[in-house]
Backbone as CSV, one residue per row, in Angstrom:
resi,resn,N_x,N_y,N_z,CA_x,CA_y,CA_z,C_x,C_y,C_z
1,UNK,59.484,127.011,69.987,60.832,126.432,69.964,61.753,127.329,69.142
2,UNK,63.324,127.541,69.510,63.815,128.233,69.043,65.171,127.452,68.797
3,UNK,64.899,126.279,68.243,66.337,125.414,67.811,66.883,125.888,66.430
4,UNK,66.159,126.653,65.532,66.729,127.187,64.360,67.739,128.370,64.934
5,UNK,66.835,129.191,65.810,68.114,130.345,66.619,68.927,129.873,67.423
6,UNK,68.942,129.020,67.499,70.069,128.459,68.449,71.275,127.439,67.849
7,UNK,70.449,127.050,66.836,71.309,125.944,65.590,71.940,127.477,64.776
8,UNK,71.633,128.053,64.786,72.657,129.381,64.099,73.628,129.928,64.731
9,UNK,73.055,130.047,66.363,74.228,130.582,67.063,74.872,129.999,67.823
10,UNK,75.252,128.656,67.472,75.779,127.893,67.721,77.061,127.284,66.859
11,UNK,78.571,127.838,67.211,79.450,127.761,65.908,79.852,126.382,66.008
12,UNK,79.284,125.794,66.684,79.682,124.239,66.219,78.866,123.879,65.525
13,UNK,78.307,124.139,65.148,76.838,123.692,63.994,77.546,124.206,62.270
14,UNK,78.005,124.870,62.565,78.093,125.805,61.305,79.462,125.995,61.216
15,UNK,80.044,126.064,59.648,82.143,126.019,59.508,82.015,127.730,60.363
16,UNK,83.574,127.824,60.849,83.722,128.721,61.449,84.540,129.906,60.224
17,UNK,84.236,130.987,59.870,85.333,131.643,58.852,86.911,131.122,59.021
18,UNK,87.505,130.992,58.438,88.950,130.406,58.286,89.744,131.829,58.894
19,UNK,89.280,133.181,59.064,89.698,134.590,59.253,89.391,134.227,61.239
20,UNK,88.477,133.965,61.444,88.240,133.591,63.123,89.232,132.814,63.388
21,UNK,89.189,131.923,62.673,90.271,130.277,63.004,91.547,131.043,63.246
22,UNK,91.994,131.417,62.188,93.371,132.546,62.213,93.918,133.220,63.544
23,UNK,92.810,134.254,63.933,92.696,135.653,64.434,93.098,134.313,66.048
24,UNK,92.101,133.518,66.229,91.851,132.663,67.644,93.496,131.806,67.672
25,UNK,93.755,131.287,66.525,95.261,130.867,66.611,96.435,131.918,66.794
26,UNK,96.193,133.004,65.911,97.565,133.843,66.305,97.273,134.964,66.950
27,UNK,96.285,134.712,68.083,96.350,136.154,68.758,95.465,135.230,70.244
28,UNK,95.865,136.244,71.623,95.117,135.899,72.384,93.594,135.894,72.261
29,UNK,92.835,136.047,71.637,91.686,136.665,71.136,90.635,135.642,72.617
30,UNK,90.830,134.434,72.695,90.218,134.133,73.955,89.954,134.325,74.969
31,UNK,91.071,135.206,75.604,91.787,135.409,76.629,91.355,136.874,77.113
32,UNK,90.499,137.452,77.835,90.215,138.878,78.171,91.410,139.760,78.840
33,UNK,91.435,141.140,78.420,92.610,141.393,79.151,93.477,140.404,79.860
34,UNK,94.550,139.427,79.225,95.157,139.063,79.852,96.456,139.437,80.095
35,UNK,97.251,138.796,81.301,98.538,139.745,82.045,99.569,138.757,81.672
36,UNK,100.688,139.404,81.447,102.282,138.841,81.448,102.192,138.318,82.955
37,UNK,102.887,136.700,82.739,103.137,136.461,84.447,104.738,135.374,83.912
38,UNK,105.258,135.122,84.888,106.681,134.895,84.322,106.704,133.711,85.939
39,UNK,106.737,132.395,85.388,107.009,131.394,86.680,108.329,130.611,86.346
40,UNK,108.808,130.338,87.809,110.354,129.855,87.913,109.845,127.995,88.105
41,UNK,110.857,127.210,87.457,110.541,126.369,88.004,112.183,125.472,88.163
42,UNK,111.696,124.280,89.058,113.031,124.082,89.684,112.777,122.373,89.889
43,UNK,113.587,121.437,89.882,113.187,120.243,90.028,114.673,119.840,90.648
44,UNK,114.975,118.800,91.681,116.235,118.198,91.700,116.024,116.613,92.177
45,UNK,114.754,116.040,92.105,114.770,114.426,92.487,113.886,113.733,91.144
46,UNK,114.104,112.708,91.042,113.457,111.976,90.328,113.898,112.374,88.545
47,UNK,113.455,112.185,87.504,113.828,112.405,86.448,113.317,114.153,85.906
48,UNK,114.263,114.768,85.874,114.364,116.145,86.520,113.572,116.984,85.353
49,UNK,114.555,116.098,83.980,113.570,117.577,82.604,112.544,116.728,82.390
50,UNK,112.085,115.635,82.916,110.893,115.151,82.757,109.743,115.471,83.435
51,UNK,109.768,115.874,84.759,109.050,116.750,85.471,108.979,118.043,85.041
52,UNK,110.126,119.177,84.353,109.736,119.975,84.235,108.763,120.141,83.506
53,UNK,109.169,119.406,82.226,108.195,119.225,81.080,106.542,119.413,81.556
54,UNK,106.595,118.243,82.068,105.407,117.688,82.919,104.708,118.952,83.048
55,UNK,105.578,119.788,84.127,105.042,120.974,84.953,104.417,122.467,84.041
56,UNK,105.307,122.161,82.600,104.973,123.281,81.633,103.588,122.547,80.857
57,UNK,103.551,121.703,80.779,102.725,120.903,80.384,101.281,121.367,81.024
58,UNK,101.529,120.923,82.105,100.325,121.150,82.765,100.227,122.524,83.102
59,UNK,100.722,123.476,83.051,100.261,125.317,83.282,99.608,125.316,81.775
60,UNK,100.304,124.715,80.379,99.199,124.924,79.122,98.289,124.142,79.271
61,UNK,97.681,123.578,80.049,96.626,122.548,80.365,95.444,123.399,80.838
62,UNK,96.093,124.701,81.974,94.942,125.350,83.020,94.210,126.165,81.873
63,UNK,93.159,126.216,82.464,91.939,127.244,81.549,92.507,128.675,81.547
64,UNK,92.391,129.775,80.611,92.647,130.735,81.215,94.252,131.358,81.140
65,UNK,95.100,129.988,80.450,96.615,130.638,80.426,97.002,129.831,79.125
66,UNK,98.122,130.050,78.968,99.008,130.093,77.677,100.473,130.646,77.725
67,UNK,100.741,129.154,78.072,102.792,129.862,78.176,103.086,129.631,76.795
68,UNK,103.957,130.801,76.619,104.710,131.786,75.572,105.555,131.692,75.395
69,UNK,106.442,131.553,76.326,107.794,131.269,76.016,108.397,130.072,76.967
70,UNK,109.480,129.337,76.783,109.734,128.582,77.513,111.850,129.056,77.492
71,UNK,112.396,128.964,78.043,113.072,129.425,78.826,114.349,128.054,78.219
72,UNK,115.639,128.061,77.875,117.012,127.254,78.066,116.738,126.477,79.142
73,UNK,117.613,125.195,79.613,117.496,124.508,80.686,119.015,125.172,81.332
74,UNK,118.955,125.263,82.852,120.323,125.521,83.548,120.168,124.545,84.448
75,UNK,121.387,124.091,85.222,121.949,123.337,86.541,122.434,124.085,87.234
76,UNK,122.099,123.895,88.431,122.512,125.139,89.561,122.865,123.907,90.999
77,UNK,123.702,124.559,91.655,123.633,123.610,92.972,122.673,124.199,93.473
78,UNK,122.286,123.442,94.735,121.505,123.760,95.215,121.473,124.812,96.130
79,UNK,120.466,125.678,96.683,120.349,127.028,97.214,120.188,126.576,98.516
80,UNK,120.849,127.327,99.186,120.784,127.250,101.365,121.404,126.205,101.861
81,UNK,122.138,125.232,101.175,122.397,123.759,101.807,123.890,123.613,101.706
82,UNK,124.493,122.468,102.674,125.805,122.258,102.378,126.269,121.697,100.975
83,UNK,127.228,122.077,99.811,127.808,121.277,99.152,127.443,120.508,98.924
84,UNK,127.116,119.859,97.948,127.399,117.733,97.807,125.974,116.944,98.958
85,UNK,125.361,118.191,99.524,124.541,117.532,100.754,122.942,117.033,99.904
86,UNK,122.635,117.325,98.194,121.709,117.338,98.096,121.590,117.343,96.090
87,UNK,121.133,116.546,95.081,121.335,116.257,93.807,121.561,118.099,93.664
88,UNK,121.986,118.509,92.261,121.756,119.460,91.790,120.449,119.522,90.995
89,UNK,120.444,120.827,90.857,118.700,121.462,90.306,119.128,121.433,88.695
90,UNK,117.523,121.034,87.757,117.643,121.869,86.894,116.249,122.937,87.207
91,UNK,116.957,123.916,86.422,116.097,125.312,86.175,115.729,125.093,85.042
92,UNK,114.256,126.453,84.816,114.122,126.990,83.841,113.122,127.984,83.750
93,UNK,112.763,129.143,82.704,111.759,130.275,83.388,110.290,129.822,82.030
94,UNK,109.406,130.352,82.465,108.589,130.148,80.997,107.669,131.502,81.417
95,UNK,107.151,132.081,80.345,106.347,133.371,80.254,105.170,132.892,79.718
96,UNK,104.166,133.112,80.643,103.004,132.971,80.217,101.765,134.410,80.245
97,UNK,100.777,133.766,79.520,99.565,135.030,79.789,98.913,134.427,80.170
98,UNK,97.941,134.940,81.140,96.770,134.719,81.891,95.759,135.619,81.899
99,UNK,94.580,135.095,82.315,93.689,135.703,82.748,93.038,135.519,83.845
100,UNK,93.489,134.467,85.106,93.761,134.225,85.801,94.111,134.864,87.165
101,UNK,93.820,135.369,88.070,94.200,136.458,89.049,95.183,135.839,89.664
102,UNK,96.046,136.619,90.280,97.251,135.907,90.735,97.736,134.837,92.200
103,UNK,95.726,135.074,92.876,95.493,133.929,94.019,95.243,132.888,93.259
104,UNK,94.559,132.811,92.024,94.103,131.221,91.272,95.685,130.734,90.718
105,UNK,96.260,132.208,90.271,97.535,131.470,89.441,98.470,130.904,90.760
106,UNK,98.661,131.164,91.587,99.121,130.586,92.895,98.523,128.937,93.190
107,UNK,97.323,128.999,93.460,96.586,127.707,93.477,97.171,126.702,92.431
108,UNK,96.844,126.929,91.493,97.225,125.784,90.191,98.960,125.567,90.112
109,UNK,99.988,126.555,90.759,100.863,125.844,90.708,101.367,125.371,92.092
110,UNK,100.794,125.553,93.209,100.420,124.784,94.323,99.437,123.333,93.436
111,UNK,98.617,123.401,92.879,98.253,121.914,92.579,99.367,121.134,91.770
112,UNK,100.109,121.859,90.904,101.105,121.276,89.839,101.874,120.311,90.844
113,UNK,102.556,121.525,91.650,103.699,121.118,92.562,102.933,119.557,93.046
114,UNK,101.665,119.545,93.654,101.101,118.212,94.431,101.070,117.205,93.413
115,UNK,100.689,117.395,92.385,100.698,116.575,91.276,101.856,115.506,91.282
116,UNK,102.775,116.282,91.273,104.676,115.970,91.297,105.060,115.584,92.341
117,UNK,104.249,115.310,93.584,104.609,114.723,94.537,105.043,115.413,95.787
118,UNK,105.313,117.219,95.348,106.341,117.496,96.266,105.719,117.753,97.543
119,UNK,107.212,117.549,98.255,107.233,117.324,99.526,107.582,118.638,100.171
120,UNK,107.145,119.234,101.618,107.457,120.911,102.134,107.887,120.233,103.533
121,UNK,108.973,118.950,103.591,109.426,118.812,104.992,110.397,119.713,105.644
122,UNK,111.329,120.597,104.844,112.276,121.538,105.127,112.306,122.828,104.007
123,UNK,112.781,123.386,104.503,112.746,124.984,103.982,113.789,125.022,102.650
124,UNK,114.993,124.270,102.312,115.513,124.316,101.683,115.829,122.811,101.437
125,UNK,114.976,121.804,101.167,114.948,120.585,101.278,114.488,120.013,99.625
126,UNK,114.780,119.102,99.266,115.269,118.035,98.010,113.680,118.718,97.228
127,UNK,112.977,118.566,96.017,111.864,118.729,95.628,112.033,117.785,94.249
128,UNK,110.451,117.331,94.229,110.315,117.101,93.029,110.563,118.157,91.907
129,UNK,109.887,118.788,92.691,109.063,120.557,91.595,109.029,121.338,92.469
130,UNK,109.438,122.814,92.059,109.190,124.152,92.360,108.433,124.739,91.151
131,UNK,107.162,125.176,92.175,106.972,125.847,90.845,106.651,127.684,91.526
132,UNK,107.197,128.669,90.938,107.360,129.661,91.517,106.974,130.956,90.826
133,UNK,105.739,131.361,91.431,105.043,132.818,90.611,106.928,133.948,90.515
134,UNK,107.311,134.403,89.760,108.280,135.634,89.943,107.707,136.888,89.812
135,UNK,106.709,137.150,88.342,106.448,138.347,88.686,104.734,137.908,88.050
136,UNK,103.896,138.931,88.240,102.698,138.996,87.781,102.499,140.308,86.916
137,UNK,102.031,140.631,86.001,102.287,141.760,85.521,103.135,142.974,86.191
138,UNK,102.339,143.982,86.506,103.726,144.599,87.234,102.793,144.862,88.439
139,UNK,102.496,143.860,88.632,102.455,143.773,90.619,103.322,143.946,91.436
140,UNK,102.813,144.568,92.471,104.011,145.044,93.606,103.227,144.580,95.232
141,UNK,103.354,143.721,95.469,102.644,143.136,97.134,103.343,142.145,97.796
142,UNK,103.079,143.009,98.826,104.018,142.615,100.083,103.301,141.223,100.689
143,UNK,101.635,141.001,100.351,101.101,139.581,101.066,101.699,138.422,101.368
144,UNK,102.089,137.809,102.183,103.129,137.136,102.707,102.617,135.418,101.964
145,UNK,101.086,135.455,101.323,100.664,134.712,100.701,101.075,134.367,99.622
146,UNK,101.743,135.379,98.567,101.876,135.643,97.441,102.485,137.156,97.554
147,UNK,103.250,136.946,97.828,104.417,138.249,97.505,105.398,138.383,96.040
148,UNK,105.045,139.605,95.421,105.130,140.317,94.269,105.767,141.503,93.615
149,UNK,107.169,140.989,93.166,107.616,140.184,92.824,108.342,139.022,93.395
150,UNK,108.854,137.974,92.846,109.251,137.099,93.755,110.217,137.801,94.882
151,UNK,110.069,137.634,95.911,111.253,138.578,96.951,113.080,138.404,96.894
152,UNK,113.026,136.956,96.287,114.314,136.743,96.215,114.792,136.860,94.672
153,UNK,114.133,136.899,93.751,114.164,136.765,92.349,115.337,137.662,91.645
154,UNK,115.654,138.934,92.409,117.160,139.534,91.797,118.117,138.584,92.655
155,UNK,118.305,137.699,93.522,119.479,137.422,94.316,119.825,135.809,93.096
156,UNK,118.871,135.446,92.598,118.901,134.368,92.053,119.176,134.358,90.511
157,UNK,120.675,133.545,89.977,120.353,133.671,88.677,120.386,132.495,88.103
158,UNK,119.680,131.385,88.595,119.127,130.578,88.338,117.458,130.866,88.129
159,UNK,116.924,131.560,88.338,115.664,132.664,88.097,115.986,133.792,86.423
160,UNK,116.818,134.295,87.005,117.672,135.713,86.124,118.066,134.902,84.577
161,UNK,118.750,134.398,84.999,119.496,133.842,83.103,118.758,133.125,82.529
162,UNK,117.990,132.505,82.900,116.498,131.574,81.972,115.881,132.745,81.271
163,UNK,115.766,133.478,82.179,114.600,134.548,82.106,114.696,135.832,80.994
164,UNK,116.355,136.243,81.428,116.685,137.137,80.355,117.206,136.210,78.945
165,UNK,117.394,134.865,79.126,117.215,134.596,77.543,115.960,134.542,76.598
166,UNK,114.889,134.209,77.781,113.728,134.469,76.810,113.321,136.224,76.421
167,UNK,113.854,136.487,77.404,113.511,138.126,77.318,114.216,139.033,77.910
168,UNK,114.983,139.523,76.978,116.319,140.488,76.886,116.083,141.589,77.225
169,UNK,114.621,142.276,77.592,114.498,143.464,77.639,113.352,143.361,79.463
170,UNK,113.046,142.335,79.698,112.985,142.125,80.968,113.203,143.003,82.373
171,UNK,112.046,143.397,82.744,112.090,143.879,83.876,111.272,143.509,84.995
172,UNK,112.376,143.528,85.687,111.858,142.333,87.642,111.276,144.204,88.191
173,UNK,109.750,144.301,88.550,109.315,145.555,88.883,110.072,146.093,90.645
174,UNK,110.739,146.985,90.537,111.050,147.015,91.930,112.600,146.950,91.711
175,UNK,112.961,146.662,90.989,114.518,145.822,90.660,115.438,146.761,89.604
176,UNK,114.712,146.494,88.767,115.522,147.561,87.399,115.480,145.456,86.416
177,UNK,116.331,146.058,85.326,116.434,145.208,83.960,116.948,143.860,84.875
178,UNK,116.289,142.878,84.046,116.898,141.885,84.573,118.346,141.222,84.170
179,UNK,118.277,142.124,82.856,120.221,141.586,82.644,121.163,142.657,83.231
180,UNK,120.854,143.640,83.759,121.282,144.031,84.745,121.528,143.684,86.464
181,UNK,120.596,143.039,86.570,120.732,142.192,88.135,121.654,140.826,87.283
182,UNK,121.515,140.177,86.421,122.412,138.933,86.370,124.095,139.629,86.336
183,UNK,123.781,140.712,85.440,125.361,141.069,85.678,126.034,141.354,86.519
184,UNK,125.081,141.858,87.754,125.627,142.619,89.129,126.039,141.183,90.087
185,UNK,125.185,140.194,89.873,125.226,138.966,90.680,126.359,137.392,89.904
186,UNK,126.065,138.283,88.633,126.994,136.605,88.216,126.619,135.131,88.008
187,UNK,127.253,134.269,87.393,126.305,133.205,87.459,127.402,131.990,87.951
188,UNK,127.804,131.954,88.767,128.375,131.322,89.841,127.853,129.776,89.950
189,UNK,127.905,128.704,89.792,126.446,128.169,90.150,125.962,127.546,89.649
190,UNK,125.849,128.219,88.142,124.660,128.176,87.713,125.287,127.561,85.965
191,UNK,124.788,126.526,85.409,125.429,125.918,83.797,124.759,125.646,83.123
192,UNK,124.650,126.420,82.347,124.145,126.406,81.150,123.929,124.667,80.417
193,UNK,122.458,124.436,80.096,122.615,122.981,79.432,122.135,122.608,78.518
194,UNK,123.111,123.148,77.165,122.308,122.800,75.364,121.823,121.992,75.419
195,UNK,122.789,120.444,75.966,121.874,119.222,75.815,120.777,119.026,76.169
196,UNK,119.846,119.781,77.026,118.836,119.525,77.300,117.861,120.517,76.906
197,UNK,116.789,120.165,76.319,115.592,121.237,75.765,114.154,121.023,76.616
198,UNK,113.252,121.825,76.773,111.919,121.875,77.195,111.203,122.350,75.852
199,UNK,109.674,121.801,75.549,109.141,122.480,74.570,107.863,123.390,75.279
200,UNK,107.408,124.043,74.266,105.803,124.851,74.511,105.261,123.349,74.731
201,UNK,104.207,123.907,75.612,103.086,122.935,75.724,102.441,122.909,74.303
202,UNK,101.908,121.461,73.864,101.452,120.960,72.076,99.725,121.547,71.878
């Protein structure tokens, strides 16, 4: 029997150095090579920063990731539709790391989105939740599965101004700086909303 070697190497048995505890709190140290990935998310039915929440919530939930930053809230009308034909959106961007490949990180926010109810009856139609890969480290793919970077992600600055407030030095790969595409495009659209906050997942 080897329960003494195993009662040793076993750190739940035994205090962990307070220097591990540290190193595992302020550093990815869990996390193997993991990648910058940067997701859009978008809500316009039901109680809107409550879903987002929800939605950031649950990406610090998945194994394997750790959002980093979380992003200002914006209101945007809505994208492709008539005027007045549909609530307005709130936005917001959050930066996470993963370790995660970018078909699983696809999956889990395909499950988020189901979670939230949403519905894919029209192409530019009402949602609970969007939840939207933009970039993956500096991936570049055309897979019509998961295309990288988001394809529309410079046309949008409801994407763009979340994004460059968390990160000013931001670059959409393929694109150039991302406060350079908000400046070229403008924010038309798109309003800024102090009153409303999102936190890190707890």
């Amino acid at each position: 029997m080897n329960n003494g070697l195993n009662a040793q190497s076993d750190p739940t048995v035994q205090p962990v150095p307070a220097s591990v505890v540290e190193a595992v709190d302020a550093a990815d140290t869990t996390l193997s090579n993991p990648k910058w990935a940067v997701v859009a998310l978008g809500a316009n039915l039901g109680n809107r920063l409550d879903t987002l929440q929800g939605a950031i919530d649950a990406l610090g939930d998945t194994p394997g990731l750790r959002v980093k930053a979380v992003s200002p809230v914006y209101e945007t009308e809505p994208w492709g539709v008539e005027p007045g034909s549909q609530p307005s959106y709130l936005n917001a961007v959050v930066a996470l790391k993963t370790t995660l490949p970018p078909s699983s990180l696809l999956e889990r926010a395909h499950a988020i989105e189901e979670a939230f109810d949403r519905v894919r009856e029209e192409r530019w139609g009402p949602r609970t939740i969007d939840v939207d890969i933009v970039t993956y480290a500096d991936v570049v793919s055309d897979d019509p599965v998961l295309t990288l970077p988001h394809p529309r992600a410079h046309l949008r600055s409801f994407v763009l101004a979340p994004w460059n407030d968390i990160d000013p030095e931001a670059q959409l790969p393929g694109r150039g700086p991302v406060g350079e595409l908000l400046t070229a495009i403008g924010l038309a659209g798109v309003t800024a909303r102090a009153d409303l906050e999102l936190r890190l997942p707890e």
